[in-house]
N, C-alpha and C positions, 0 to 999 in steps of 0.2 A: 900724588895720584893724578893719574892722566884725565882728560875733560870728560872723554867718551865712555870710559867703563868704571864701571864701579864694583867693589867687593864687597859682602852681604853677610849677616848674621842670622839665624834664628832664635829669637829671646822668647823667653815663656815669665814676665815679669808676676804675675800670678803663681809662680812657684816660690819665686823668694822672698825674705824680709823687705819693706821699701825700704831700709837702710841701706841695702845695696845696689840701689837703680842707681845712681849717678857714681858711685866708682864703677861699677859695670858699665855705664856708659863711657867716661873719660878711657877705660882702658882698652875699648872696642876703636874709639877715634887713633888711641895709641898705635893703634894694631894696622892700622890704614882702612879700617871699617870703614862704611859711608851708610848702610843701608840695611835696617832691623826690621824683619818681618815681625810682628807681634798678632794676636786676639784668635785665632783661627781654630783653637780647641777650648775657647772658656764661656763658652752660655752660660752654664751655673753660676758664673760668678759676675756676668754680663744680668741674668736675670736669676736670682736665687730663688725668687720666688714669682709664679704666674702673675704677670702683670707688671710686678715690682722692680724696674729700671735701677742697675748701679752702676751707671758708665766713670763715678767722677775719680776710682782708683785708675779706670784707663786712661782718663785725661791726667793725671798726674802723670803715668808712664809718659805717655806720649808727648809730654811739657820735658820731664827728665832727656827725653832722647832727644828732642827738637833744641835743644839747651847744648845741647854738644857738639850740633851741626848734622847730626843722624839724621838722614831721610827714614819713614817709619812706612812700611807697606803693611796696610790692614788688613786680617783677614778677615771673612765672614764668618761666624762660628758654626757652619751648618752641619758639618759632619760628624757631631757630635750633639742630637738634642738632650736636653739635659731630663731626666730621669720622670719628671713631674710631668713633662709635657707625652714623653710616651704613656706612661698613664694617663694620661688625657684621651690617647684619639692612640690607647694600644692597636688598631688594623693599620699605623704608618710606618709597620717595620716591613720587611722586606720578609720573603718566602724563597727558601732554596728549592733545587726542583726535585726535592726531595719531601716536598709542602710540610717542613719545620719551618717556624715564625725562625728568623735570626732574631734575637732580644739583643735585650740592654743591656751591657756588662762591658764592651769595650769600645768602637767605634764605629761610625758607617750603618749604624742603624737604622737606616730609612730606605723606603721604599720611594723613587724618584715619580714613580705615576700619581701620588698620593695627594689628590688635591689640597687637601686640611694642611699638609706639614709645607705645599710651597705657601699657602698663605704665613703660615708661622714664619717662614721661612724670609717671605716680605717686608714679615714684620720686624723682626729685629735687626734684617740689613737695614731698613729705612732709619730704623732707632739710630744705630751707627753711622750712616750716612745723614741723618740730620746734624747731629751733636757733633761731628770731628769731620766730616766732607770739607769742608774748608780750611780745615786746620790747615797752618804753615807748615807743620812736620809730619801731614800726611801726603808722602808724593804720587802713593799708588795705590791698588787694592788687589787682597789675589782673592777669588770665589773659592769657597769650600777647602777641599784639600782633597787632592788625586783621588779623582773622578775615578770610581772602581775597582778601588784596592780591594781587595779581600773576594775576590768576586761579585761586583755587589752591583755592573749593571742592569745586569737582568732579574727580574724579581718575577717571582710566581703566584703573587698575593690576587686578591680580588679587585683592588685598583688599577692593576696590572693586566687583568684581563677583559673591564671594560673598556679600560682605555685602549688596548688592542681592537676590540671590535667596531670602536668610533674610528679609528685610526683606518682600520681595513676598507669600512663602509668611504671614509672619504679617497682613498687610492684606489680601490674596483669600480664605487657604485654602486653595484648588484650585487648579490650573492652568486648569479647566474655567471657573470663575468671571473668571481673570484673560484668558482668551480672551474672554470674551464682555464682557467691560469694555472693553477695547483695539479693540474690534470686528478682532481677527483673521481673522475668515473674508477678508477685506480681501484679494486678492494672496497668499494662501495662507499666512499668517503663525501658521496655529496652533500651540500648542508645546502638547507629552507632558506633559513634567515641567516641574518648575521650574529642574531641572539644562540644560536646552536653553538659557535665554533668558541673554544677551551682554548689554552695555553700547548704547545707541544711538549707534556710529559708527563709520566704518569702512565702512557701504553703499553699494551704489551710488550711492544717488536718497536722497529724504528718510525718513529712521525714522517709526516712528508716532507720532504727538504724545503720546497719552497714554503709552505708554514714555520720551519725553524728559522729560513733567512727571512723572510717577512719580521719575524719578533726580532731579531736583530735589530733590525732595521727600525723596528719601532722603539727601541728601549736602547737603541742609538738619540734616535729622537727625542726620548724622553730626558735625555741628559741636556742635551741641545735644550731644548723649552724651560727643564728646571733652571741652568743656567741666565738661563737667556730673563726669567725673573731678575734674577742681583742685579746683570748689568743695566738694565734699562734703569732701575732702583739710583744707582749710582754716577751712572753717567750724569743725572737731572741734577741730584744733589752734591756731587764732588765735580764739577767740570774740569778739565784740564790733566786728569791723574790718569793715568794708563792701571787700564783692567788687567791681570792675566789671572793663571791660574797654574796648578804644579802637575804635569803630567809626569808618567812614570816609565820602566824600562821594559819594554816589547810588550805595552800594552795596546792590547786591539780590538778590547768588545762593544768601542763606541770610536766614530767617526771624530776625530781631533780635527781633521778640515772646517768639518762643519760648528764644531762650536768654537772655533776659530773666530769665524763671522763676526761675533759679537765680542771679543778680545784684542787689543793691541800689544800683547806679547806673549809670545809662549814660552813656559818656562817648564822645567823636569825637575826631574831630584833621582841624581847621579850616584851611585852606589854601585863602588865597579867590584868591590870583591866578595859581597852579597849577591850580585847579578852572576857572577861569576862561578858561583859555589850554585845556583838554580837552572842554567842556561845549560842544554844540552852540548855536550862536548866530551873528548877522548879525556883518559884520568891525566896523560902525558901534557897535552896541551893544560891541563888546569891547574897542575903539579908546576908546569914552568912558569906560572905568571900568578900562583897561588896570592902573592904580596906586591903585586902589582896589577892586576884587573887586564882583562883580555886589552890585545894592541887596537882593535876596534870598536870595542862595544861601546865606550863615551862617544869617539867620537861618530858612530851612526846617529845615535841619538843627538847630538849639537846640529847634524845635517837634516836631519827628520826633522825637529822641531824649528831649524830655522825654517823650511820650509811650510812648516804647518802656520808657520807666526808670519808669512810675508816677508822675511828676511830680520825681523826683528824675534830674537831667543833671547834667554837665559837661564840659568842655574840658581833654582832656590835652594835647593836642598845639597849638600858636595860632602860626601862622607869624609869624616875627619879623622876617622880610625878604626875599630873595629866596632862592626854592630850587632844587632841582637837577634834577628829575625831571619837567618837563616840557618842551614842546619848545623852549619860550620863556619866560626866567622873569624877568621886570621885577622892579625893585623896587618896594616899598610907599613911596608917597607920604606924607610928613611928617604925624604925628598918626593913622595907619591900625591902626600895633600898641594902640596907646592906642583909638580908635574898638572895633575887632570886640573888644576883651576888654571892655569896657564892652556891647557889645551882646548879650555872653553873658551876661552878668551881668542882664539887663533883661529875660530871657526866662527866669528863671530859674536859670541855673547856680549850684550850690554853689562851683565851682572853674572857675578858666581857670588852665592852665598852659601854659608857653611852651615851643618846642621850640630850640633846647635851650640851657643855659646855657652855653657855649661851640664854637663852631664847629671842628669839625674839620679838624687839618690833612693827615688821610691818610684814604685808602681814596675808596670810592664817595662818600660826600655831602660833598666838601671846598669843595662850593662853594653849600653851604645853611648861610645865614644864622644868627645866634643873638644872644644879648643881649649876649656879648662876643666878639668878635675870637679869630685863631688865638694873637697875640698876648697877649692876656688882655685886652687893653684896651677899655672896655664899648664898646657899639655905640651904634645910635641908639634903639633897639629900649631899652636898658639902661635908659636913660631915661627911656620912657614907659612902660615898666613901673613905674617910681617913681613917676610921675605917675599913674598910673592907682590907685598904694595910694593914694597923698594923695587922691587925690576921694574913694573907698570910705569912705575915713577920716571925710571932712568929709560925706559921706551916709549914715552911721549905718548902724545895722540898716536892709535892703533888702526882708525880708519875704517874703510868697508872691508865685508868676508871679501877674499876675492873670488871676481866669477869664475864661475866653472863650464869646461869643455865638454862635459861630461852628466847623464841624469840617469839616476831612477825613478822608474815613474810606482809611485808605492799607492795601495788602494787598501782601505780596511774591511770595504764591501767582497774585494778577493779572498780575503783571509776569510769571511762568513763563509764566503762559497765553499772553500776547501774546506774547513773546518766541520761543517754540516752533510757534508759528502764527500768523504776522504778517498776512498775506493784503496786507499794503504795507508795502515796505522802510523806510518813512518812520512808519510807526505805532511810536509810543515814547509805554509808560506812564509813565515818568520825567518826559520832557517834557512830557506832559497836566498829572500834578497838580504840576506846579513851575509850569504857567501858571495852572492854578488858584486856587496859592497869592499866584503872582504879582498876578494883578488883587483877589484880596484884600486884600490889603495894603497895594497904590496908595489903596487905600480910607481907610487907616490902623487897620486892623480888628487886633484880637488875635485871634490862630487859634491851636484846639488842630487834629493831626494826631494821630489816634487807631486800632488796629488795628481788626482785621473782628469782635471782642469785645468792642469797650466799647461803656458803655449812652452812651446819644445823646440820653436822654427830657430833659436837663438845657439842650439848644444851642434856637438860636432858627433857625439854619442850616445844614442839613448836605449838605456836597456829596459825590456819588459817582462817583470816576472811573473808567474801563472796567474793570468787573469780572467779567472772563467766567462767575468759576463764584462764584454768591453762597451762601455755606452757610446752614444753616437758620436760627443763630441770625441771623445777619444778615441774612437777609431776615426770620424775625418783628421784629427789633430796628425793621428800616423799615418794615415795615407798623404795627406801633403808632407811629411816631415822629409826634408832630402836630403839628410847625412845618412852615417851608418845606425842599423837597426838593430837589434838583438831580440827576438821573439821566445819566450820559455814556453813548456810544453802546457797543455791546459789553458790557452788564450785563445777567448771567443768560443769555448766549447759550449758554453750556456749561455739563453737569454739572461733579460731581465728575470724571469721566472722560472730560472730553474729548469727550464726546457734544452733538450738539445736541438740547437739551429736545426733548420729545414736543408742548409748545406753542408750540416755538419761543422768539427772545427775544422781551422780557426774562425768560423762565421764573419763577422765583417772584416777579417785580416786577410780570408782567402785569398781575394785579388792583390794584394800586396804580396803575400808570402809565396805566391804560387804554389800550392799545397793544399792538401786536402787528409785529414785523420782518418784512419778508415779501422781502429782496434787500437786498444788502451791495456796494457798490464799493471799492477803492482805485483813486485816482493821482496823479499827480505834480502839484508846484505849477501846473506849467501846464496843468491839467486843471479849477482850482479850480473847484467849483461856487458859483454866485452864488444869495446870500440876500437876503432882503428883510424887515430886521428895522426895525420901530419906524419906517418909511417912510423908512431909512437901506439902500444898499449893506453887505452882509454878504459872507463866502466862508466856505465848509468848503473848507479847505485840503489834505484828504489824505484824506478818509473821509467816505464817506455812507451812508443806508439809507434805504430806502421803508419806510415806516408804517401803520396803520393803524388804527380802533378808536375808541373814546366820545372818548376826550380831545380838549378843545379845541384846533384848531391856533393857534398862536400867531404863525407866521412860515412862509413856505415857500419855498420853491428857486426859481428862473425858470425850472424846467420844472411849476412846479405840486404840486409834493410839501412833503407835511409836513416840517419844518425841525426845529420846537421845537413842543410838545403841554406841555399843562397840565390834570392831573385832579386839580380841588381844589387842594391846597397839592405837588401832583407834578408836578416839572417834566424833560418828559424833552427831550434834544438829540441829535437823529435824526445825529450829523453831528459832525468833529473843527474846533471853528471857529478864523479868524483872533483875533489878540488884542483887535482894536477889538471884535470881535462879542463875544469871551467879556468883556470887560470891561464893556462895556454894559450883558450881562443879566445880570452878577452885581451890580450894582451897581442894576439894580431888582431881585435877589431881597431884597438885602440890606432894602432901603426895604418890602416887602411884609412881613418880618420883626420890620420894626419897631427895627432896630438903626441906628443913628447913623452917618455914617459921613462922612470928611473926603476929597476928593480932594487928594492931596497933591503938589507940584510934585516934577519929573522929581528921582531920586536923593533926595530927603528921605525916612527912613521913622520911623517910632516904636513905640514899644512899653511897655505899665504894667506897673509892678512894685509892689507895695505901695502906699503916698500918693504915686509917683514913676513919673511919664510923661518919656521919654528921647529924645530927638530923636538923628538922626545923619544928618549930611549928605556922602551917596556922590560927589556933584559931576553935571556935571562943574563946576558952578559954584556961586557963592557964594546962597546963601536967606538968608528973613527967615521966620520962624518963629511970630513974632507974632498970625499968624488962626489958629493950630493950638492953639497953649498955654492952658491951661484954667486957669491957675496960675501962684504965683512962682516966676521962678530958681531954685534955688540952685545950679545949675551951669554956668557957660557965658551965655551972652544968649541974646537972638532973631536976633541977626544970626549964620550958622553960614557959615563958609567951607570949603572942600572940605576934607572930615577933621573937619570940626569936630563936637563934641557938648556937649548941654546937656538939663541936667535940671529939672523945674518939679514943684513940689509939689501935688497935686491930692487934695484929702479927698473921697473917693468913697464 
């Protein structure tokens, strides 16, 4: 195994007999294992009873794994309290905004604003970080487990909503102030105090946007704070162990920048043909990659989260077969577990780990996949995990992601905006910047994905998708930025609040873009407006705006409107377009930029990592790689069959 990366298991030692913790361990080392998540769903058996500490079954695990040379990453068991303690303090479940209590019965039962359950919640990280903080075979610790699964940031309870009103009173001040921000005069909506104002739901008609994005915002926060409990917990008691935590796929109800903060690596849990059977998409497109996971959607997420992490990511979680949780779950076509933990690897991960080293034969997930059978007997999965340590092996230290020429600048606060004022059913910021990333990449381009606070002066291209409310720094950050720009429609339409600028959009982009919004549509595909790019048929598919101002038009509508405008090196797109169109003209921004760029056939994509550019071929058919490779072998050919991958050594 190489020095820099490591490959990872998830173990549930609490499911099996302890006669099998150490041949489960030796055959994990077998495997080129290095790295076992363990504790992260067991309170019950952490504390069986109120009060009553049983950690010394976990020190035995954790002695077993540390005995084999296993690194062990702890988790905290919080997202799962155990059944006594919600009987204790039953107001610490969470409320849908349908004001049903969520209960007890499966996972994610709490409500994060809930003062009583983060003390509980103190309390048994601290138990854990006293007793094993030190431990030699504990290297790291992950908080919780995927912050938001099931819907579960936002909560509608009573904790919920005094902590919004504490919350509100410390960003307004006044009540006076937070009227006149929400534009209350509105329908008569002004409030006294701060004790009047409710949760928004439950109205008749729709709430006010800026009170939906406010709760966002707040019950963003409130994961940031719960959070931000453990680690301080842990940093004091375990020194030296890197915190993360398992983020999940085009999850956006809570700011990952910002609990970032308190984190030294971010990590996901990659599930490309679950993702894949949920993620909106054509049946043709889903049908070709049904047993091999879309050509992009890991690696968006390996670029997201390396950027969310500081340039440190990984993979706890890497489907090892078929799983259980969605509504159709294929399995992974031959060489695929092997492919995506190699591709995490190429974008930078420290660690891929698999979920989980043995499949369960009872309860909810009995029918998700893992490296071995209920049985014990390995899988197929078992084995190209082995395969995958032997090439690591025979490719050496892997090095840094390499930089990239290239950014999205990605904001979760845009997605609230959209989301809570859509003005079309069919407007999804998700699906904008994943087709952004998407024709990027067709490119064979290395893309960073960076918040609305990094510096940008270092990229040769930076694209920006609908961003309704652009903060300051990020607008000075684009007004200095002097490469090529790309502005999407919906940037700068809205304050902080919800408000439409006093210049309209794109508000502080104006003087950059030379442009001015002066009318906004949505409609449906069969409304599409037709463009006329580069003396090729175009459409804006869902969204358009009339324009106005010094910038040059570039392309416009078949009713005569501005399409796409250019002021200098600013390029703004009046309009949400089809993929032919958005690929086209990223693909001359890219050439105006001065960055290189390979169109690459259907399902091939690649990615450099240190002296080492990595091919991976999605299908549905067999490639020849040959006019791509910059470099020799040393892994794989030029001839890459569906699953297949190969490495070539390129001194850059």
């Amino acid at each position: 195994m190489t020095s820099d990366v490591t490959i990872g298991v998830c173990y549930y030692p609490e499911h099996w007999p302890e006669a099998m913790w150490a041949d489960d361990a030796k055959r994990m080392r077998a495997a080129g294992i290095s790295r076992v998540r363990i504790g992260e769903f067991a309170w019950s058996r952490f504390e069986p009873d109120p009060g009553h500490l049983d950690l010394d079954w976990l020190g035995r695990a954790i002695d077993t794994l540390h005995a084999q040379g296993l690194g062990v990453i702890l988790g905290t068991p919080t997202a799962t309290p155990p059944k006594w303690l919600v009987d204790k303090m039953p107001d610490m479940l969470a409320v849908g905004d349908d004001g049903r209590v969520r209960g007890f019965g499966s996972r994610r039962h709490y409500c994060f604003s809930h003062a009583g359950y983060r003390r509980e919640c103190a309390r048994i990280v601290r138990a854990l970080a006293e007793r094993f903080g030190k431990h030699p075979g504990v290297v790291a610790w992950q908080t919780d487990n995927e912050y938001g699964c099931h819907n579960t940031v936002r909560s509608y309870s009573e904790s919920a909503k005094l902590g919004f009103r504490h919350w509100l009173k410390a960003r307004y001040g006044t009540v006076q102030a937070l009227n006149e921000a929400w534009g209350n005069v509105f329908w008569s909506m002004e409030y006294r105090s701060f004790d009047e104002i409710d949760l928004p739901t439950g109205a008749v008609t729709e709430t006010s946007p800026p009170h939906r994005v406010d709760f966002d915002r707040y019950s963003s926060d409130q994961v940031r704070e719960f959070n931000r409990v453990q680690t301080e917990i842990i940093r004091a008691l375990s020194p030296g162990r890197d915190i993360m935590h398992n983020f999940m796929t085009f999850h956006v109800d809570f700011d990952h920048y910002d609990a970032m903060e308190d984190m030294d690596v971010a990590t996901w849990d990659s599930y490309p043909l679950g993702s894949l059977d949920v993620f909106p998409g054509e049946a043709a497109h889903k049908a070709a990659y049904a047993r091999t996971g879309d050509p992009d959607m890991q690696a968006f997420h390996h670029d997201l989260y390396r950027g969310t992490g500081r340039g440190r990511f990984g993979i706890m979680e890497q489907q090892p077969g078929p799983v259980n949780w969605a509504s159709y779950n294929t399995d992974a076509a031959p060489g695929l577990v092997r492919l995506w933990g190699m591709e995490g690897f190429a974008h930078g991960a420290e660690m891929v780990s698999y979920f989980r080293w043995r499949q369960a034969p009872f309860a909810q997930e009995q029918f998700h996949a893992a490296l071995n059978r209920p049985d014990n007997a390995p899988d197929r999965a078992y084995f190209e995990v082995r395969e995958l340590s032997r090439d690591l092996a025979a490719l050496g230290a892997l090095g840094a992601a390499a930089p990239a020429k290239v950014a999205i600048v990605h904001s979760y606060e845009a997605h609230w905006f959209l989301r809570e004022q859509p003005q079309g059913r069919n407007f999804s910021y998700i699906e904008q910047v994943f087709s952004l990333y998407r024709a990027l990449r067709r490119l064979g381009l290395d893309i960073d994905i960076v918040g609305p606070e990094a510096p940008l002066s270092g990229y040769a291209l930076v694209l920006l998708p609908s961003t309704p409310y652009v903060p300051p720094r990020l607008a000075a950050s684009l007004d200095a930025f002097e490469g090529t720009l790309l502005v999407m429609p919906r940037s700068g339409s809205r304050t902080a609040s919800h408000r439409i600028p006093d210049n309209l959009a794109p508000g502080p982009l104006a003087a950059k873009l030379g442009i001015k919004v002066t009318r906004v549509e949505s409609f449906r595909s069969y409304s599409a407006v037709p463009v006329l790019y580069d003396n090729q048929q175009a459409w804006f598919d869902r969204w358009r705006e009339f324009v106005e101002g010094e910038a040059v038009v570039v392309a416009q509508t078949g009713d005569g409107q501005a399409a796409l405008t250019r002021k200098d090196r600013a390029w703004y797109l009046a309009g949400f377009p089809d993929a032919g169109f958005l690929d086209r003209l990223v693909a001359r921004l890219a050439g105006e930029a001065g960055i290189e760029t390979q169109a690459l056939p259907r399902g091939l994509r690649s990615r450099r990592r240190g002296a080492h550019r990595y091919f991976f071929n999605y299908g549905p058919e067999p490639v020849d790689v040959s006019d791509f490779a910059g470099g020799a072998f040393v892994l794989g050919s030029a001839a890459l069959g569906v699953g297949g991958v190969a490495v070539t050594r390129e001194e850059r």
